[in-house]
DRENZABA-555600 format. One record per residue (C-alpha): residue in one letter; y, z, x. Coordinates in steps of 0.001 Angstrom, whole numbers, padded with zeros to 6 digits. Layout:
<atoms>
<atom r="A" Y="Y" Z="Z" X="X"/>
...
</atoms>
This chain:
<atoms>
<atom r="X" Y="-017388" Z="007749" X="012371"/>
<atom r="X" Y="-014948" Z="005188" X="012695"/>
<atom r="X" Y="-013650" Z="005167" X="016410"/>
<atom r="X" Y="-010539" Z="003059" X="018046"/>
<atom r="X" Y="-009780" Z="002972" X="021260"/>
<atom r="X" Y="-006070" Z="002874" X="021995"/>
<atom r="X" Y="-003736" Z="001879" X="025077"/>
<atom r="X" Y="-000078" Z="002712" X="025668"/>
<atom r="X" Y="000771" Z="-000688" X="024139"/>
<atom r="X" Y="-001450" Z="000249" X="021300"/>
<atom r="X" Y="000815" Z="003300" X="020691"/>
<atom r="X" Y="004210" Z="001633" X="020955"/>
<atom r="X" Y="003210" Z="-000419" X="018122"/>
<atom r="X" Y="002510" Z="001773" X="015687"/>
<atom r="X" Y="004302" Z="001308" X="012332"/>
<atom r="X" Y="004270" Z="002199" X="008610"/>
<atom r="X" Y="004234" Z="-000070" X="005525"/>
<atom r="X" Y="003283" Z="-000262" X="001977"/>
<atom r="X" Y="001011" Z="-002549" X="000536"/>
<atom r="X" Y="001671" Z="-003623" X="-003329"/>
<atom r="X" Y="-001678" Z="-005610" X="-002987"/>
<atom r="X" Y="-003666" Z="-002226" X="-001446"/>
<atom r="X" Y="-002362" Z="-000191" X="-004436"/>
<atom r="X" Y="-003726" Z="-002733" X="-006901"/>
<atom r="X" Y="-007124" Z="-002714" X="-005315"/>
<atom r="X" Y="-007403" Z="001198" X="-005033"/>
<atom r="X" Y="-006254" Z="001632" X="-008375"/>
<atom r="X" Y="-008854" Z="-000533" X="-010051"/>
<atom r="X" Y="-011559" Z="001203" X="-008060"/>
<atom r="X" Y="-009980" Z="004658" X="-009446"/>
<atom r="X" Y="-010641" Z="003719" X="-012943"/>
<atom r="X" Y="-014551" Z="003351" X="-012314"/>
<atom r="X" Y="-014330" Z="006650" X="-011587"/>
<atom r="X" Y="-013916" Z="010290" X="-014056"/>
<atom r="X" Y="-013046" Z="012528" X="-010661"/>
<atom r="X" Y="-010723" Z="010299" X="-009560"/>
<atom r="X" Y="-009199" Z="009208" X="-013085"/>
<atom r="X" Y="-008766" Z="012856" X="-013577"/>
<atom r="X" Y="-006072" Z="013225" X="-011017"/>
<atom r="X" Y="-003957" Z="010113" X="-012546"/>
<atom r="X" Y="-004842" Z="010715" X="-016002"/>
<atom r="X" Y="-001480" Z="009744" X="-017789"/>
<atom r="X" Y="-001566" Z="006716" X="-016002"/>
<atom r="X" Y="-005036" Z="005822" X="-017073"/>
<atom r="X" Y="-004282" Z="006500" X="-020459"/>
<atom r="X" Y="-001220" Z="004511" X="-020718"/>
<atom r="X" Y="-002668" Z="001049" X="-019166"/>
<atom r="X" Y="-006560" Z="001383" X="-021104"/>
<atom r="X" Y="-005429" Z="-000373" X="-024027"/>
<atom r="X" Y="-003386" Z="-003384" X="-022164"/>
<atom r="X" Y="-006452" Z="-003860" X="-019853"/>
<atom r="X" Y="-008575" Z="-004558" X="-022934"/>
<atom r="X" Y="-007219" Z="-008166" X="-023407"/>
<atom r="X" Y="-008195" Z="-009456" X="-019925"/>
<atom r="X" Y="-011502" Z="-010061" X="-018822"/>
<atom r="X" Y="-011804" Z="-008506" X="-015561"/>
<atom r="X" Y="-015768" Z="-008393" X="-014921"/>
<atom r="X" Y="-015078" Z="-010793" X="-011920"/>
<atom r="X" Y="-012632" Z="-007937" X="-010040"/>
<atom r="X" Y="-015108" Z="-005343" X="-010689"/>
<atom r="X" Y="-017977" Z="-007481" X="-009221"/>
<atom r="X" Y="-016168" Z="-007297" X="-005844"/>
<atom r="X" Y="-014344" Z="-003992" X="-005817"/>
<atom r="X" Y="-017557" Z="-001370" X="-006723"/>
<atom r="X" Y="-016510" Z="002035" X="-007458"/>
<atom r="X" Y="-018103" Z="003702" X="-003644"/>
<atom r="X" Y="-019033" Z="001733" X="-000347"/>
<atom r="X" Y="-017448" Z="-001335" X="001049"/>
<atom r="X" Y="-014708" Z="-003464" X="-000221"/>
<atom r="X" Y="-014736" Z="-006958" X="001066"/>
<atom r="X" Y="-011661" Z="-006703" X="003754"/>
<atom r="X" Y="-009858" Z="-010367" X="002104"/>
<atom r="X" Y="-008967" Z="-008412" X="-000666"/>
<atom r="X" Y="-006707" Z="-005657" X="001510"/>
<atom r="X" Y="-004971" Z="-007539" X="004078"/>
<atom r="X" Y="-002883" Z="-005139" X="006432"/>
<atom r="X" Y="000777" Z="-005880" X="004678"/>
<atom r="X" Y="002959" Z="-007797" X="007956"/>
<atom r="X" Y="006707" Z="-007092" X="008365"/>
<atom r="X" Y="008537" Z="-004990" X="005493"/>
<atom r="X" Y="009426" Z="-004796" X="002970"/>
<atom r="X" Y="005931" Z="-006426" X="001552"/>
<atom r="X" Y="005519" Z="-007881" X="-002060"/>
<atom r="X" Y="002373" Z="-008707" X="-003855"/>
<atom r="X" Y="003246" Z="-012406" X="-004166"/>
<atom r="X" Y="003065" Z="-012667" X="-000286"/>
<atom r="X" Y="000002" Z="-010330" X="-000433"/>
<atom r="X" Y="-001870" Z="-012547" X="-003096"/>
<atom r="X" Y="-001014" Z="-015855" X="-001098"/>
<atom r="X" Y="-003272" Z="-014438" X="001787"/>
<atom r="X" Y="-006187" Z="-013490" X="-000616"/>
<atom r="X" Y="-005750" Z="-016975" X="-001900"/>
<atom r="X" Y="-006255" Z="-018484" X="001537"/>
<atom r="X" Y="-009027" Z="-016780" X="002219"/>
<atom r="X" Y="-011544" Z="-019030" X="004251"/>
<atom r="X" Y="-014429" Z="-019730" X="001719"/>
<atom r="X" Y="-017025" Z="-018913" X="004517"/>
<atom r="X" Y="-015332" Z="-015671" X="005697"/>
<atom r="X" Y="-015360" Z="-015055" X="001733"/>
<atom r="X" Y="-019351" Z="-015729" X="001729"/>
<atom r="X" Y="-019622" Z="-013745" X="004850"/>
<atom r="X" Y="-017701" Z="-010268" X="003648"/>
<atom r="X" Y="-019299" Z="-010588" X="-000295"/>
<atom r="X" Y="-022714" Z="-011098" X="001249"/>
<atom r="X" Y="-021863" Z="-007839" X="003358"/>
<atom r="X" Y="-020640" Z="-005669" X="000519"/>
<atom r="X" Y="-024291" Z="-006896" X="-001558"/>
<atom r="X" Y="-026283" Z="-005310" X="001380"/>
<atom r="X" Y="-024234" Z="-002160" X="001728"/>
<atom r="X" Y="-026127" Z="000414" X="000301"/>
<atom r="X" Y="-023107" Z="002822" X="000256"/>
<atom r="X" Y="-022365" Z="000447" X="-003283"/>
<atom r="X" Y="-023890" Z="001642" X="-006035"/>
<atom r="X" Y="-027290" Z="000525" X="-006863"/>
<atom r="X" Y="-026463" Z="-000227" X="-010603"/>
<atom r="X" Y="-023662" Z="-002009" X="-010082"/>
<atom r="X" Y="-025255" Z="-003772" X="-007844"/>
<atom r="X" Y="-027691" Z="-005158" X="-010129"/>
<atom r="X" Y="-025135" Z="-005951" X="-013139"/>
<atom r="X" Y="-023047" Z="-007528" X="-010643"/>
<atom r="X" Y="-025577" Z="-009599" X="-009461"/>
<atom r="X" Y="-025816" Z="-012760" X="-011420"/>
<atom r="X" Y="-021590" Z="-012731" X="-010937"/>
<atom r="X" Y="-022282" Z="-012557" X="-007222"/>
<atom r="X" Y="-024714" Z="-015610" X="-006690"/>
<atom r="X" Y="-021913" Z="-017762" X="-008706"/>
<atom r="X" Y="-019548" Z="-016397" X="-006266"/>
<atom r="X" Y="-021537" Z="-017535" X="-002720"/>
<atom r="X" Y="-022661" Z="-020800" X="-004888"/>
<atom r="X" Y="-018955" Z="-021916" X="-005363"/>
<atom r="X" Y="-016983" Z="-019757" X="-002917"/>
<atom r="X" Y="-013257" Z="-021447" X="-003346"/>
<atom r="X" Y="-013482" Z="-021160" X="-006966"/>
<atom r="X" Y="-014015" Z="-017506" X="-006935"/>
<atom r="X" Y="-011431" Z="-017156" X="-004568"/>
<atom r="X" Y="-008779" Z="-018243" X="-006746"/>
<atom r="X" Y="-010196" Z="-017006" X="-010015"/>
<atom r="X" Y="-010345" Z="-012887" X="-008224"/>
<atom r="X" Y="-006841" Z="-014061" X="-006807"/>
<atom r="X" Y="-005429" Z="-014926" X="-010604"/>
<atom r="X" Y="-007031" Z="-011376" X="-011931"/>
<atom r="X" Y="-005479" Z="-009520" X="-008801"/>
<atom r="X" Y="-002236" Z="-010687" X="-010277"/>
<atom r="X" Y="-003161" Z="-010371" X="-014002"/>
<atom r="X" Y="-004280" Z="-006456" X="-013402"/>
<atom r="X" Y="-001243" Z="-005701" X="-011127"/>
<atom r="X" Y="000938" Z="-006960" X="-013770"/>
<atom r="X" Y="-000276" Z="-004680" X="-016543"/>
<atom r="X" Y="-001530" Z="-001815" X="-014495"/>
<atom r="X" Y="000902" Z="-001478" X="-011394"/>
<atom r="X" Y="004132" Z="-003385" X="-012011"/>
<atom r="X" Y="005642" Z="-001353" X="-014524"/>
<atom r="X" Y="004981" Z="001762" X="-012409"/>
<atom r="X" Y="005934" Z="000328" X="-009052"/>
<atom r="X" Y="009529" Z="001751" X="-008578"/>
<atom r="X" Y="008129" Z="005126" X="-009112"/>
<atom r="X" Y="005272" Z="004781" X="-006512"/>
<atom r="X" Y="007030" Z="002775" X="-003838"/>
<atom r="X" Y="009591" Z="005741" X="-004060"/>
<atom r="X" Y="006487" Z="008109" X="-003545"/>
<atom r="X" Y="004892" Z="006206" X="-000598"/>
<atom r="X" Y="008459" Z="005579" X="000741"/>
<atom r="X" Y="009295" Z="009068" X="001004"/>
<atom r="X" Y="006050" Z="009795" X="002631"/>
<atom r="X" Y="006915" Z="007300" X="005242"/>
<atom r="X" Y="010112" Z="008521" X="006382"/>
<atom r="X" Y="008573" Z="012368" X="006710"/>
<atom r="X" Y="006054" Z="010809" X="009376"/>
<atom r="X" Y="008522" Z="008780" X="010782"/>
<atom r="X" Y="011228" Z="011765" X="011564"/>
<atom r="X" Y="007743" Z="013332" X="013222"/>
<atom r="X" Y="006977" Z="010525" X="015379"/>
<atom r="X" Y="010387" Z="010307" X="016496"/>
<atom r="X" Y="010423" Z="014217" X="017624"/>
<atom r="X" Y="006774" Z="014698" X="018714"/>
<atom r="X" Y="005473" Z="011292" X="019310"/>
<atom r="X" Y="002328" Z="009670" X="017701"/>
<atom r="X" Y="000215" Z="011879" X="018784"/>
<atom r="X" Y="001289" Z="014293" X="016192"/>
<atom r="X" Y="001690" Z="011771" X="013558"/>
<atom r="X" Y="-002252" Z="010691" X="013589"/>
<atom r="X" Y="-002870" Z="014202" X="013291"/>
<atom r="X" Y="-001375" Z="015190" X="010557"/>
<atom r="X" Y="-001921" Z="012374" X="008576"/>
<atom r="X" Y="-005488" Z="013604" X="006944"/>
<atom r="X" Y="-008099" Z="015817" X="008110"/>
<atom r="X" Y="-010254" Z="013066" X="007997"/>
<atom r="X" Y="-008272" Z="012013" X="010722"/>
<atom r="X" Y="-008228" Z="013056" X="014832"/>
<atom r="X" Y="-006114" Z="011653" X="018174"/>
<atom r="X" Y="-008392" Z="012913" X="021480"/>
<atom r="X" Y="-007645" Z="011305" X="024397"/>
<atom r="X" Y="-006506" Z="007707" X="023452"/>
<atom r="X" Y="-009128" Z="007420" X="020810"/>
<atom r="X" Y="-008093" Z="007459" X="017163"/>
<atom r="X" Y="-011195" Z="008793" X="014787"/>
<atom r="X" Y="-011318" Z="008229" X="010923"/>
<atom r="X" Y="-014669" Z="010453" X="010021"/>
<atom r="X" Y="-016282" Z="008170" X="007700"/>
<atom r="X" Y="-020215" Z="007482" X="006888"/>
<atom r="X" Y="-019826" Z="003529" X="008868"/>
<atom r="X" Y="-020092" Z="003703" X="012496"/>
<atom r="X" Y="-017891" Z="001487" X="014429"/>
<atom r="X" Y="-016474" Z="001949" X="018183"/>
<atom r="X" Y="-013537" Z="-000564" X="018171"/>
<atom r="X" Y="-010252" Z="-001283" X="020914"/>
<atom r="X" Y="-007311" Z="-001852" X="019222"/>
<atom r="X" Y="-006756" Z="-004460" X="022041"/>
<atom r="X" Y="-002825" Z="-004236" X="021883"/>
<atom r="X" Y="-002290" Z="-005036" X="018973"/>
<atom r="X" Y="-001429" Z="-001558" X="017701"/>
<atom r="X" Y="-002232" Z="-000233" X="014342"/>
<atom r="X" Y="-000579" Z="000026" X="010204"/>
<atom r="X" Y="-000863" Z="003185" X="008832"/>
<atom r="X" Y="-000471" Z="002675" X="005307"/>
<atom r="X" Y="-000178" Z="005858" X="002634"/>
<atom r="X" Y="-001886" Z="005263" X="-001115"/>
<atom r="X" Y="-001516" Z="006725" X="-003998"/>
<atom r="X" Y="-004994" Z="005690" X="-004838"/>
<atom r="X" Y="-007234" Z="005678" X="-002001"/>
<atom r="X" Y="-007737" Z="009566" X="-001679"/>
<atom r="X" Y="-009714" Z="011200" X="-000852"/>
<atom r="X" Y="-011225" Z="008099" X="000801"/>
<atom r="X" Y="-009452" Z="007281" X="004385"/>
<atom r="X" Y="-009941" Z="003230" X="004777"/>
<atom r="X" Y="-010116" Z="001375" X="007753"/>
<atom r="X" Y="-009590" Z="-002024" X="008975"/>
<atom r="X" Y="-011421" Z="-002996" X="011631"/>
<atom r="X" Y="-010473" Z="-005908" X="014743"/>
<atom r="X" Y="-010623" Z="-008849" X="014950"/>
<atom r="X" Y="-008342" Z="-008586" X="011693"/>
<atom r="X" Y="-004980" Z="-006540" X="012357"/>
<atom r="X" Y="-006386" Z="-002782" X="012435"/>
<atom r="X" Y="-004973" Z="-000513" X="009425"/>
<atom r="X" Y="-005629" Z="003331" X="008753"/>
<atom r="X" Y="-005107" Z="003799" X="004640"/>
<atom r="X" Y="-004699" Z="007617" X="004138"/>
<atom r="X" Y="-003822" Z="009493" X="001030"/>
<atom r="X" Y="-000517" Z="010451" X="000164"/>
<atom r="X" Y="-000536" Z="014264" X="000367"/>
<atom r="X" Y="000555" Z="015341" X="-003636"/>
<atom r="X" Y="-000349" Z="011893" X="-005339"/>
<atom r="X" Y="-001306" Z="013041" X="-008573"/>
<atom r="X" Y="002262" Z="014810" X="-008524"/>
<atom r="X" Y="003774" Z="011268" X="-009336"/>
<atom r="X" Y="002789" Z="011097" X="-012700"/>
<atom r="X" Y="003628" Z="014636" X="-013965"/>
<atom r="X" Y="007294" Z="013526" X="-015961"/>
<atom r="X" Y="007131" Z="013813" X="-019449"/>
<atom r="X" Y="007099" Z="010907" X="-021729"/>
<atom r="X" Y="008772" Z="007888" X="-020285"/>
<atom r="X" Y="009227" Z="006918" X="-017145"/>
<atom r="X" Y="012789" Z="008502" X="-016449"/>
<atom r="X" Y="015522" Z="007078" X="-014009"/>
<atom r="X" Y="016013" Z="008369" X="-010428"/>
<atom r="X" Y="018781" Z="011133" X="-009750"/>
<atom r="X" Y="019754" Z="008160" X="-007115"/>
<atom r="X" Y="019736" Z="005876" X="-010179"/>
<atom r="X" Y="021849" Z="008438" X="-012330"/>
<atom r="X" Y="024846" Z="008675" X="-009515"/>
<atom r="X" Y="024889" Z="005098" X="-008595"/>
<atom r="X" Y="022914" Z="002765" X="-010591"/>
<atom r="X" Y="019450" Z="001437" X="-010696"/>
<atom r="X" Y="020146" Z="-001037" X="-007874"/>
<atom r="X" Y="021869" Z="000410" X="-005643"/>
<atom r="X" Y="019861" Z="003392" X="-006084"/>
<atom r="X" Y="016822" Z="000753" X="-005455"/>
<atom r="X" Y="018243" Z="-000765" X="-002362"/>
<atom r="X" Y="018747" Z="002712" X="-000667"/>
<atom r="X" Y="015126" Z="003760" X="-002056"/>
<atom r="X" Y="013907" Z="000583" X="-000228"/>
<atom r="X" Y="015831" Z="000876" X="003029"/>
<atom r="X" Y="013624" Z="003311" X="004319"/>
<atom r="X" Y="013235" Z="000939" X="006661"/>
<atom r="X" Y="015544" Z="-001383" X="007774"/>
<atom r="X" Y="015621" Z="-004738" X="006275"/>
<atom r="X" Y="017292" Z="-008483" X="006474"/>
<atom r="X" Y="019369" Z="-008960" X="003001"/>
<atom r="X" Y="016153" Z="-011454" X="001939"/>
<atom r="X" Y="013499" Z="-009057" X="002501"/>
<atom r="X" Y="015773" Z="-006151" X="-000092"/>
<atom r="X" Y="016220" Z="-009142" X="-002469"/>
<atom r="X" Y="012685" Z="-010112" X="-002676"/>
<atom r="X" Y="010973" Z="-006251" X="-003203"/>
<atom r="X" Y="014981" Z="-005093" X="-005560"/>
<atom r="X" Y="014003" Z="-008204" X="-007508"/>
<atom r="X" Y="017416" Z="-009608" X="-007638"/>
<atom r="X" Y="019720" Z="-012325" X="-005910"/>
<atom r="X" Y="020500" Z="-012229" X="-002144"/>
<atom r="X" Y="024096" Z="-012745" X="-003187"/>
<atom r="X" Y="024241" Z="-009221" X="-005548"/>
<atom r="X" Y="022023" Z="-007612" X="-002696"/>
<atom r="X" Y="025342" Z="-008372" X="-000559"/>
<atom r="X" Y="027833" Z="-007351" X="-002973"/>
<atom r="X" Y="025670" Z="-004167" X="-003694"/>
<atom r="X" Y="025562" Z="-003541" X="000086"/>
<atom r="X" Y="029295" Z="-004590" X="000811"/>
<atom r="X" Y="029553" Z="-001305" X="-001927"/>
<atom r="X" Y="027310" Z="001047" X="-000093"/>
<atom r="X" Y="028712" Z="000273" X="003607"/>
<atom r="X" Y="032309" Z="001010" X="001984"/>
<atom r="X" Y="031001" Z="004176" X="001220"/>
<atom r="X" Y="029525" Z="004647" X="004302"/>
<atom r="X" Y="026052" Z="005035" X="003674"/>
<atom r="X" Y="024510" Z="001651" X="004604"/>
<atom r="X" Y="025016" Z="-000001" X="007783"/>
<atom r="X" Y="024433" Z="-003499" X="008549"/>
<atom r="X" Y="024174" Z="-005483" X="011673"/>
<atom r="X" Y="023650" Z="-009480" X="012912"/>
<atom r="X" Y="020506" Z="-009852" X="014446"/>
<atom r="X" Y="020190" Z="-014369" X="015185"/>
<atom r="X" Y="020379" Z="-015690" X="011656"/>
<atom r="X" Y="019682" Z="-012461" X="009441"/>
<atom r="X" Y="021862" Z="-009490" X="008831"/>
<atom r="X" Y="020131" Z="-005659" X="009096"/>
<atom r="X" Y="020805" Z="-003148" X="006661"/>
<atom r="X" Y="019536" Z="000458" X="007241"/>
<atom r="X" Y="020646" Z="003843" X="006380"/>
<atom r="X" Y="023728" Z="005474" X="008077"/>
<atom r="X" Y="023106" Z="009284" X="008663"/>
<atom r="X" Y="024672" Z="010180" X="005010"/>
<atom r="X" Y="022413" Z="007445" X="003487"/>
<atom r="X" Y="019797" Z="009342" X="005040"/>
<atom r="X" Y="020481" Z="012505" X="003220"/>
<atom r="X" Y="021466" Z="011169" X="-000045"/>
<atom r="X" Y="018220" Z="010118" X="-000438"/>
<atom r="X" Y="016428" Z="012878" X="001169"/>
<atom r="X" Y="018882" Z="015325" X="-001341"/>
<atom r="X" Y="017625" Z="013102" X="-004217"/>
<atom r="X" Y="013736" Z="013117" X="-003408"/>
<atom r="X" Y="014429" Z="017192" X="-002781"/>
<atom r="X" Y="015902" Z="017155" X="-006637"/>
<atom r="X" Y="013511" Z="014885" X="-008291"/>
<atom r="X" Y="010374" Z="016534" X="-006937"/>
<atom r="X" Y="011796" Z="020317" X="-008035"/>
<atom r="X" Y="011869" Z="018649" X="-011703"/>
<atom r="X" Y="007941" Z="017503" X="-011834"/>
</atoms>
């Protein structure tokens, strides 16, 4: 049983994000294993054949299929939105000795399998030998895998996880967080000011005001992962209906968003979910800052974006009919899976 301790403070500071970087990582260990492949089979059978042309015996050394993945790999994603290059620039600067510590933790877990642990072996003495250079050769194959494995799916998931978000949001605005933690998973309980994640580790932890990230995966299930203090404490829990995201036919087929207004403006709505500076919607739309402000001046005319000064950034977030337009389009697309 995993078990935090929470204050007041701790509960005020509650929030949601995704994590590009956490999807990567989950998804890898999904392929090393049938039950799990099963539920995201077109997926799997659409990226087998690129993954075949890089060598990624390195990633699987430190992300084994059950038990303990080293914590530098899954850092809890800070601010929103979160993209993968930001993500991959902490893994990079990983400390080599908290790198030695966490790999020489995962080798002694016996929740890891006991044959990969042996065929990983030899890979995981180079690794504590020469710490920094594994660091930034599992940092290059993070970005390799996410490139051929994630990227071309991403719009479709973040909309997924997105729209998970905002449904737990809405509750913790009308029944408090309280009701949030329990409904997130049943792995999951809130008794008197003590979070639990049922789990075979056993660790009794304060989230010393700091709060905690609750993160939703399409990947992780039906694992709940923890992060544990002194690093920022994160809950990932499995988005309810994951294996739901990949049941369109064929190609991957635009939004009804998309259809009625375009892929990016349909993408900066999709993204707004929470509200964000006019960088921040640049950097996870992939496009300029200035069409992110000509796309916005669009959606305020229409009135559903809003955006406010806040020092030197401007706020966007979703007016009311924003709101529903996208909660109308997530209502249409799921009917059609």
């Amino acid at each position: 049983m995993i078990s935090y301790s929470a204050t007041a403070d701790d509960v005020a500071k509650v929030r949601f994000s995704v994590s590009p970087l956490g999807e990567t990582v989950y998804s890898f260990r999904t392929l090393a294993s049938a039950p799990r492949r099963s539920r995201h089979q077109p997926w799997v059978d659409d990226i087998l054949g690129r993954l075949k042309t890089v060598d990624l015996r390195a990633l699987r050394a430190v992300i084994p299929p059950t038990g303990y993945v080293p914590d530098f790999l899954t850092p809890a994603p800070m601010g929103t939105p979160v993209s993968v290059d930001s993500e991959l620039e902490v893994v990079r600067a990983t400390d080599p000795a908290h790198f030695v510590d966490e790999i020489a933790w995962m080798v002694g877990d016996t929740g890891t399998p006991s044959a990969w642990r042996r065929d990983a072996a030899p890979l995981h003495r180079k690794m504590l030998d020469e710490p920094e250079k594994a660091i930034e050769q599992i940092t290059q194959l993070l970005r390799a895998y996410w490139k051929l494995a994630l990227e071309p799916y991403w719009q479709r998931l973040h909309g997924g996880l997105v729209t998970d978000i905002r449904s737990r949001m809405r509750l913790m605005e009308s029944s408090g967080a309280a009701s949030v933690f329990s409904a997130l998973n049943e792995r999951i309980g809130w008794r008197e000011d003590r979070l639990t994640v049922r789990s075979s580790y056993h660790f009794e932890e304060s989230l010393g005001g700091q709060g905690i990230v609750l993160v939703p995966s399409v990947f992780c299930g039906p694992e709940v992962l923890t992060m544990l203090p002194p690093l920022q404490s994160m809950v990932v829990y499995p988005r309810p209906g994951a294996a739901g995201i990949w049941r369109h036919g064929g190609e991957d087929r635009g939004s009804p968003l998309a259809a009625l207004l375009g892929g990016v403006r349909a993408a900066v709505l999709e993204a707004l979910v929470m509200p964000a500076s006019t960088g921040e919607l640049a950097a996870q739309v992939d496009v300029t800052p200035g069409a992110i402000s000509q796309h916005v001046s669009v959606l305020r005319g229409c009135d559903l974006v809003t955006s406010r000064r806040s020092g030197q950034r401007v706020i966007h977030s979703l007016t009311e009919t924003g709101e529903a337009l996208v909660r109308g389009a997530v209502r249409s697309d799921a009917r059609s899976l």
